[in-house]
C-alpha positions in Angstrom: -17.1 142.5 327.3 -16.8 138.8 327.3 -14.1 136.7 325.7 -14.9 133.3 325.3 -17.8 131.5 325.4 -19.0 128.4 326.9 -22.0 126.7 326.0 -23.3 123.7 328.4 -25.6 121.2 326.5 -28.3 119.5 327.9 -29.8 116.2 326.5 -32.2 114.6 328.9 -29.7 114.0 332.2 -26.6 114.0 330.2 -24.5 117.2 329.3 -22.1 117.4 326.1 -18.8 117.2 325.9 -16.1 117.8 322.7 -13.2 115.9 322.5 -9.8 118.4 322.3 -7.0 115.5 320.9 -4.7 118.1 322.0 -6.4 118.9 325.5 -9.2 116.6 326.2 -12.9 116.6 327.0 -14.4 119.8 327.0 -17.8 122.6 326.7 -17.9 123.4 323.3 -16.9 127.3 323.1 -14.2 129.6 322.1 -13.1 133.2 321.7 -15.3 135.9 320.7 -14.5 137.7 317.3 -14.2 141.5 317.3 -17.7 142.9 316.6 -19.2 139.5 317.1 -22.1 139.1 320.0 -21.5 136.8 322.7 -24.7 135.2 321.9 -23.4 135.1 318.3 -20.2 133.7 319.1 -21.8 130.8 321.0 -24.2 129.7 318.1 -20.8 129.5 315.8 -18.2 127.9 318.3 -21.1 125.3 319.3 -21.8 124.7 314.8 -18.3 124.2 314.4 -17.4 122.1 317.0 -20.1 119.7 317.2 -21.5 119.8 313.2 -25.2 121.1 315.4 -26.8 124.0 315.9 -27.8 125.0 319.6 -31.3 125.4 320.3 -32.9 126.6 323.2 -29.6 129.4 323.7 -30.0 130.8 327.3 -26.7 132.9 328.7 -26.7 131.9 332.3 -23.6 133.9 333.3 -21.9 136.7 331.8 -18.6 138.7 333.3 -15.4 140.3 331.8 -13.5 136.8 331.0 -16.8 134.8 329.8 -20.2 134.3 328.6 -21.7 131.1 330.0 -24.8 129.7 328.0 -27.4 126.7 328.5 -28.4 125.1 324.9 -30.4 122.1 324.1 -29.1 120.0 320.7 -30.5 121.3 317.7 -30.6 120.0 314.2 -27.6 118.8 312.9 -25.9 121.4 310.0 -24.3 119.5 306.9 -20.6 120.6 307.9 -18.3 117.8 309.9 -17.4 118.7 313.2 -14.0 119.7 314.5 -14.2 117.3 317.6 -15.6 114.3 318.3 -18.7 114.6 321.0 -20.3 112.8 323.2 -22.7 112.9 326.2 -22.1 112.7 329.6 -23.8 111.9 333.4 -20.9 112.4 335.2 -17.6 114.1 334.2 -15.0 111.5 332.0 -10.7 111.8 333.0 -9.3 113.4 331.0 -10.5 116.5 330.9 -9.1 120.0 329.5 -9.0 122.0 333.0 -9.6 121.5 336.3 -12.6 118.7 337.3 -13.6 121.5 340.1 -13.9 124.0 337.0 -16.6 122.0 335.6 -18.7 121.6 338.2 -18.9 124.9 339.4 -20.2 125.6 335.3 -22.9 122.8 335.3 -23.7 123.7 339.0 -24.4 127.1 337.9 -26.6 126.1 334.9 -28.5 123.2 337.0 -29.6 126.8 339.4 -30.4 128.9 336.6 -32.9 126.4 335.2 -34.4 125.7 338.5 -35.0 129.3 339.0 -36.1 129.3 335.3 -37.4 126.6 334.0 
């Protein structure tokens, strides 16, 4: 099973990104707890980083490492996020990993939704 979770966020053209002080821009995400769904997992990770709840939550990839998942923003919960957030057309510097790393994820999600829309 999976261990971490990334969720890609879609708003119009733009895709969100969470501010890591320690590490930099990011997907929101994070490790799956034991007995916790991947699905499940993404839905709290993407609540606690960004203070909303994920609508729209599609997995678009899944292997042993990770659970990749396309959300659109939801309503905003009454808790304050861990990160600041922000939206993005193209990828900022500073980044957490790799720039190439990102674009293979929102590659992958642009695919799935032209194959699904």
């Amino acid at each position: 099973m999976a261990k971490y979770t990334i969720i890609v966020c879609y708003r119009d053209n733009e895709f969100l990104l969470v501010y890591n002080p320690e590490r930099g821009w990011e997907f929101p995400g994070g490790k799956i707890k034991e007995n916790e769904t991947p699905q499940k997992a993404a839905q709290r990770e993407f609540k606690e980083e960004t203070a909303y709840r994920p609508r729209s939550l599609k997995i678009i990839e899944k292997d042993r490492e990770k659970s990749i998942f396309k959300a659109e923003l939801g309503e905003r919960t009454k808790q304050k996020s861990e990160y600041p957030i922000a939206f993005f057309r193209k990828l900022p510097e500073n980044l957490s990993f790799p720039q190439k790393e990102y674009k293979k994820i929102i590659e992958k999600t642009k695919q799935r939704s032209k194959q699904n829309p």
